[in-house]
C-alpha positions in Angstrom: -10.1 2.4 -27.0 -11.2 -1.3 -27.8 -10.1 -3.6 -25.4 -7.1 -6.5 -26.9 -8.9 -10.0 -28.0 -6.6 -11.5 -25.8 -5.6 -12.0 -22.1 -2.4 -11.4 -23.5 -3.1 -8.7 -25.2 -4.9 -7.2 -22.2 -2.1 -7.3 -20.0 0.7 -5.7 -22.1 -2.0 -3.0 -22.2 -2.8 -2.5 -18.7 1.1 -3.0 -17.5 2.3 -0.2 -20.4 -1.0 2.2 -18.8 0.9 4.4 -15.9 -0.3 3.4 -12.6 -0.4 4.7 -8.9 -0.1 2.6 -5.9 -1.6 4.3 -2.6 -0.8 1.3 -0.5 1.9 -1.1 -0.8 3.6 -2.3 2.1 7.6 -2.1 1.9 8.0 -5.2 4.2 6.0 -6.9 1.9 8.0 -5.9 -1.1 11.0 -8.4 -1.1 12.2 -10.2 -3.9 12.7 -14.0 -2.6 16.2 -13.9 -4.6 17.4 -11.0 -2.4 16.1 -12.9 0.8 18.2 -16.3 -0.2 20.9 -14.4 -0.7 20.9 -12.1 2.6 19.8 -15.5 4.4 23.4 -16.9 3.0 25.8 -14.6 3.4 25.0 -13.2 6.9 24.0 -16.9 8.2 20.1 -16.9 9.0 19.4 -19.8 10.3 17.4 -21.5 8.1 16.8 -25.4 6.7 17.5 -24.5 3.0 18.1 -21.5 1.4 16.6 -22.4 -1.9 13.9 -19.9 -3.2 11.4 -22.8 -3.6 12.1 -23.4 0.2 11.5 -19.7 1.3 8.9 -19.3 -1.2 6.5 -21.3 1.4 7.3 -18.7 4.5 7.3 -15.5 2.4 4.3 -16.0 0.1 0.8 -17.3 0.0 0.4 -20.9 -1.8 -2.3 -20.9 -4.3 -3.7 -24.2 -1.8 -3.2 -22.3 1.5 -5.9 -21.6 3.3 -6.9 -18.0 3.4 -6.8 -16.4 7.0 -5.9 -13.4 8.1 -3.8 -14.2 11.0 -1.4 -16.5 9.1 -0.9 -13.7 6.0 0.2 -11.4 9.2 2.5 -14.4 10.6 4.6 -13.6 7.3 6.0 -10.8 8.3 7.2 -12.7 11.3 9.2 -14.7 9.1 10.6 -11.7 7.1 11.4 -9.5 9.7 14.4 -11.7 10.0 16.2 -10.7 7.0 16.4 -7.0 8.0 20.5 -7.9 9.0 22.2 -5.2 8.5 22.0 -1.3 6.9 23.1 -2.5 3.3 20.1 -5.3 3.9 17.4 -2.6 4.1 18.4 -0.5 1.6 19.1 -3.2 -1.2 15.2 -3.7 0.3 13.9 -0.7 -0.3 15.6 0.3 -3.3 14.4 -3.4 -5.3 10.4 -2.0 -3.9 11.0 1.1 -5.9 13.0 -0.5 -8.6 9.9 -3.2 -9.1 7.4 -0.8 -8.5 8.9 1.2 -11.8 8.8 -2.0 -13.8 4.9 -2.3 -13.4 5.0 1.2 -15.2 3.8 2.8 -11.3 4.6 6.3 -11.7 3.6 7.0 -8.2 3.7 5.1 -4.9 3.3 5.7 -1.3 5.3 2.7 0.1 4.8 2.3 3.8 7.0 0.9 6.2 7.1 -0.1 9.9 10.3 1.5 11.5 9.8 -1.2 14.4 9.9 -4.2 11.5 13.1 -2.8 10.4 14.9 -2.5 13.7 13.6 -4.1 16.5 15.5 -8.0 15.5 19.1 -6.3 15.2 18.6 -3.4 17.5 18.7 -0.7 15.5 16.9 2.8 16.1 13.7 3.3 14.7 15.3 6.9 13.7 18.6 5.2 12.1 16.2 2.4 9.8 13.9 5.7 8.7 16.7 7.6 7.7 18.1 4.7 5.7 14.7 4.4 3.7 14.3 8.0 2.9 17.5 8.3 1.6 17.7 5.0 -0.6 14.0 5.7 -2.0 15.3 8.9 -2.8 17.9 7.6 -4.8 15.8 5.3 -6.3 13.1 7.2 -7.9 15.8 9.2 -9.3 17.0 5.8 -11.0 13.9 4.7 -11.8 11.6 7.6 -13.2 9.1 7.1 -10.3 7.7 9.5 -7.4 7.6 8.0 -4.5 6.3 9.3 -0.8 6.8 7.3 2.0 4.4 6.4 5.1 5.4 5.5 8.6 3.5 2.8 9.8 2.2 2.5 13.6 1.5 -1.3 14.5 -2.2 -1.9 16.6 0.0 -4.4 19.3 2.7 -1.5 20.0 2.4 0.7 23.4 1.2 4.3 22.7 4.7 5.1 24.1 6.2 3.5 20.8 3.5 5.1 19.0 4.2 8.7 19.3 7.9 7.7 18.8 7.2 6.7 15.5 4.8 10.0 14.6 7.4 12.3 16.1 9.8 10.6 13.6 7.4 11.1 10.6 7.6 14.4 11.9 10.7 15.3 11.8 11.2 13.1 8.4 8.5 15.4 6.1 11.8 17.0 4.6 12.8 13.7 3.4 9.6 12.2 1.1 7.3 11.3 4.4 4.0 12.3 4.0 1.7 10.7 6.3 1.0 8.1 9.3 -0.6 4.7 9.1 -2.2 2.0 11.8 -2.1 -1.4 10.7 -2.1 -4.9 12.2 -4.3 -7.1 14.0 -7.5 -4.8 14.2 -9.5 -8.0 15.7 -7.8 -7.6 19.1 -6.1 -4.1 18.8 -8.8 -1.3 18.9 -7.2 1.4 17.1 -8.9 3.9 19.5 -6.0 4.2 22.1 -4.1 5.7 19.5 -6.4 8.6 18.8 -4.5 11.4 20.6 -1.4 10.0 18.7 -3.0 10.8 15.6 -5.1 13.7 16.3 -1.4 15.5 17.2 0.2 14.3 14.3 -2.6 15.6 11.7 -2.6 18.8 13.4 1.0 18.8 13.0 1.3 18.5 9.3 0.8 14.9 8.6 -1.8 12.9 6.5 -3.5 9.9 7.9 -4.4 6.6 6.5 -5.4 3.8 9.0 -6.1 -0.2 8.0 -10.1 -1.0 8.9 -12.6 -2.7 7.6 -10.6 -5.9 6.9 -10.5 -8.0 9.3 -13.0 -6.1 11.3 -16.2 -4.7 10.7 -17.7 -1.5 9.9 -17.3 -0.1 13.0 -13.8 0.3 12.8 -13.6 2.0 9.8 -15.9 4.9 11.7 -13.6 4.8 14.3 -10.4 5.1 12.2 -12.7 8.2 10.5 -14.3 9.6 13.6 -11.4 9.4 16.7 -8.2 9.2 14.0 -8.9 11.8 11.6 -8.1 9.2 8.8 -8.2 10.9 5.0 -8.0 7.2 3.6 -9.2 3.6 4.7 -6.6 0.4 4.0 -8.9 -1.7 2.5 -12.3 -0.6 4.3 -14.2 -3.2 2.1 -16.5 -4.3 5.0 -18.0 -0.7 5.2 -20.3 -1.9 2.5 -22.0 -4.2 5.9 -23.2 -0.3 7.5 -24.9 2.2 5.4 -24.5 4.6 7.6 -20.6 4.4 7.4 -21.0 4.2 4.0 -22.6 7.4 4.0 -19.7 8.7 6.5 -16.9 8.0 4.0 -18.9 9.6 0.9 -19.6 12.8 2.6 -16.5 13.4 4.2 -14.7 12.4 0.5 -12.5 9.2 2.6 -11.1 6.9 -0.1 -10.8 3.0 0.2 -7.2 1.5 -0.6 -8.6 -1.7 -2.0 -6.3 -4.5 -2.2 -7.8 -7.8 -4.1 -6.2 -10.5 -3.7 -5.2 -9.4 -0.5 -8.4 -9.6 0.4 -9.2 -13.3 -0.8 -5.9 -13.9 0.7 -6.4 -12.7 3.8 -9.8 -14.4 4.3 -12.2 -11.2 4.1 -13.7 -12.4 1.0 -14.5 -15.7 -0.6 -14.4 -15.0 -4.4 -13.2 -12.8 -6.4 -16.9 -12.4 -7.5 -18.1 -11.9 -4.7 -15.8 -8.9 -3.7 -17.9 -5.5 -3.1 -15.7 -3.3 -5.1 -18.4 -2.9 -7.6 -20.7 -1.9 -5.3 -18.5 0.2 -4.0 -17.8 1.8 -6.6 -21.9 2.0 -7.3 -22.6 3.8 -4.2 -19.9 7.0 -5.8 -17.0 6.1 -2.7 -13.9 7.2 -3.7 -11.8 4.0 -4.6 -8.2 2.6 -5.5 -6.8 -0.1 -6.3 -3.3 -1.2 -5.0 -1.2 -4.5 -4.5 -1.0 -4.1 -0.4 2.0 -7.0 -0.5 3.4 -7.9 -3.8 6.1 -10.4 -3.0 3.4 -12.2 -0.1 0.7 -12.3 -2.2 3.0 -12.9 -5.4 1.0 -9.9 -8.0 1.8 -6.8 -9.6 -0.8 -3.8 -10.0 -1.2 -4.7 -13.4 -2.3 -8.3 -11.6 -4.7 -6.3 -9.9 -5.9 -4.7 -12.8 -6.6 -7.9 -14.8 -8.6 -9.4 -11.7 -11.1 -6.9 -11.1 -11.6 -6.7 -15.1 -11.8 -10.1 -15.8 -13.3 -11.8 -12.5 -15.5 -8.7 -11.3 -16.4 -6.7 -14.6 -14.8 -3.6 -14.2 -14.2 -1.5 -16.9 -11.0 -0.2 -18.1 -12.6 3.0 -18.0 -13.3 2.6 -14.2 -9.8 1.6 -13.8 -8.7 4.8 -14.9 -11.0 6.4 -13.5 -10.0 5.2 -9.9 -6.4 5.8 -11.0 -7.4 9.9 -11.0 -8.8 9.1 -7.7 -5.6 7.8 -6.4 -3.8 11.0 -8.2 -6.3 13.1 -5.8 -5.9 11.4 -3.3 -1.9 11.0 -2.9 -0.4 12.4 0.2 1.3 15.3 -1.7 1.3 19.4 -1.3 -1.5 20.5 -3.3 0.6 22.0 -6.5 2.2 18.5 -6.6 -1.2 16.9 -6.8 -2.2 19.2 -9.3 1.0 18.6 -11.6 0.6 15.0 -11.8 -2.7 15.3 -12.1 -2.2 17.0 -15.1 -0.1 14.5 -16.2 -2.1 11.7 -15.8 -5.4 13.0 -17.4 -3.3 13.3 -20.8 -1.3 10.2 -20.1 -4.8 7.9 -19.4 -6.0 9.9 -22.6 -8.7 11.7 -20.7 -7.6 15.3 -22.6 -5.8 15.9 -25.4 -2.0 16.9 -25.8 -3.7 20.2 -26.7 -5.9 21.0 -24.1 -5.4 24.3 -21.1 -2.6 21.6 -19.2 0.0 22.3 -21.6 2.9 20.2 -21.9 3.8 17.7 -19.3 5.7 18.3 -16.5 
C-alpha cells in the first residue's frame, strides 16, 4: 500500500489501522477536563481550576526540561484527584473510552492500586475491584479488549508488595493478567522484589517489569534473570550491553517502547537518535505504546507518526511490531491466537480467504 503524500494523509491512515497498546499507564490516562471538574466539585485545593492552569502539573510543556524524576513528580500531582469511587471509575472508563478512539483494539492498561487509594484511604482490594469492573463495562461500550496489570511501585515495602500480587491473584477472574514494577529504578533495585515475583509467576501470572530507562543495562538482566520478566517497559538502554541484548533475543523478551516518553523522560536526546532502529536491526521483539497519554499529551497513532517520520520506520515495521504485541499480550493462548487471527487480515497480512476464516 503507497504511503498518503501528506502528513495529513498519513495520520488518518495510521489512526483508522487497528492498534495494540502493551503499556499504557491508567494513572497517566486522565483527561484534564475530567480533572477540573473533579478538582471543583469535591474542593481540591488548588489556585485555579482552569485546564490551562492544570495543564502545567499534569503534562509535559513542549519547553520543559526533560528529566526523569520531574515526569514521575506528575503522578504526585494526580494522585490527588482519585476523591471518591465515582472519581476512579469516570477515570478508568474515559482510558478505555480514549483508547477506542485511537482505533486500539487491544490494551493492557496498568494501574497502581496504591495511587488509587493511599490519599483517601481506600483498600487497595476495594480501588481494584472498582477498575475491573468499570473496564469491563467499558470494552463492552467501546468495541475494545482490554486486560489489566497491577502495578508494584520500586519505593513500596515488600510487605505492600505481595499485597498487591496476592490481589492480582485473586483478580485473574476479572481481566488481570499480569504484575508490573515500575518507578524510580535509579534508587530502587528491583531485586528485593524477586521472591514476590518469582511466587506470583509460578502462580499463574505474567510479568512485565520497567528497566532500562532510567537505569542501565543491568537492570534489565536483573528484571529478566531474578524477576522472571516476559516483557521489559521500555528496556531501550539494553542496546549499551550486548550481552543483554543477546539475553532478551534468546529468551524471546519483548521491549514496550515508549517514544516520547523516552525524550520526555530524559533517556534520549532526539528522536533521531533513539535506538529503536537498531533495535529492531538486532531481531528483538519490539512494541510500540504511548506509556502516559494525557502526561506526555500523544496518542498511539502520535507514536506511529514519530518513529515514521523522525526515525524511518516503515509502515511495514509498524505492523509488523503490532503482531508482536498481538504475541505478546498477556492473554490464554486460544485468545492470543483468535486475535491474532484477526489482526493478520485486519493489517492485510492474509487475505479474507485464507485457512483463518472469518473473523472472530
Amino acid at each position: 500500500m503507497p504511503l498518503p503524500e501528506t502528513a495529513d494523509g498519513l495520520r488518518d491512515q495510521l489512526h483508522a489501522m487497528p492498534k495494540v497498546d502493551l503499556h499504557r499507564h491508567l494513572e497517566g490516562s486522565l483527561r484534564l477536563s475530567t480533572l477540573s471538574e473533579i478538582a471543583r466539585n469535591h474542593g481540591i485545593d488548588l489556585p485555579s481550576y482552569d485546564i490551562e492552569y492544570l495543564r502545567r502539573f499534569a503534562t509535559v510543556a513542549t519547553d520543559e526540561r526533560p528529566d526523569f524524576h520531574l515526569f514521575l513528580a506528575k503522578f504526585s500531582f494526580l494522585r490527588r484527584f482519585y476523591t471518591t469511587q465515582a472519581a476512579v471509575e469516570r477515570i478508568a472508563y474515559e482510558a478505555v473510552a480514549d483508547a477506542a478512539a485511537d482505533n486500539i483494539r487491544y490494551m493492557e492498561l496498568r494501574f497502581n492500586p496504591v495511587a488509587l487509594s493511599r490519599h483517601q484511604g481506600f483498600s487497595l482490594d476495594s480501588v481494584t475491584r472498582w477498575v475491573c469492573n468499570t473496564v469491563a463495562q467499558a470494552q463492552r461500550d467501546h468495541n475494545i479488549t482490554v486486560r489489566l496489570i497491577l502495578q508494584i511501585g520500586r519505593d513500596e515495602s515488600v510487605e505492600t508488595a505481595s499485597q498487591i500480587a496476592r490481589i492480582a491473584l485473586d483478580y485473574r477472574e476479572h481481566g488481570v493478567v499480569g504484575l508490573d514494577l515500575a518507578g524510580d529504578e535509579v534508587h530502587y533495585p528491583a531485586r528485593r522484589f524477586a521472591e514476590v515475583f518469582q511466587r506470583a509467576q509460578r502462580e499463574g501470572l505474567n510479568i512485565t517489569v520497567h528497566a532500562g530507562e532510567a537505569g542501565g543495562a543491568e537492570n534489565v538482566r536483573e528484571a529478566v534473570e531474578l524477576l522472571g520478566a516476559q516483557r521489559i517497559g521500555h528496556g531501550v538502554r539494553a542496546i549499551e550491553n550486548s550481552d543483554v541484548i543477546h539475553l532478551l533475543r534468546t529468551r524471546g523478551v519483548t521491549l514496550e517502547v515508549c517514544p516520547t516518553s523516552n525524550i520526555q523522560t530524559g533517556v534520549v536526546r532526539q528522536f533521531w537518535q533513539h535506538p529503536l532502529p537498531d533495535l529492531l536491526a538486532l531481531d528483538l521483539r519490539v512494541t510500540i505504546n504511548t506509556d502516559d497519554p494525557s502526561i506526555s499529551d500523544t496518542t498511539l497513532t502520535d507514536e506511529y507518526m514519530t518513529v515514521m517520520l523522525a526515525m524511518g520506520v516503515t509502515l511495514e515495521q509498524i505492523k509488523s511490531m503490532i503482531l508482536t504485541a498481538v504475541d505478546s499480550s498477556f492473554q490464554p493462548a486460544e485468545e492470543r491466537a483468535r486475535l491474532s487471527r484477526w489482526f493478520l487480515r485486519a493489517l492485510g497480512c492474509v487475505s479474507s480467504s485464507s485457512e483463518y476464516g472469518e473473523a472472530e
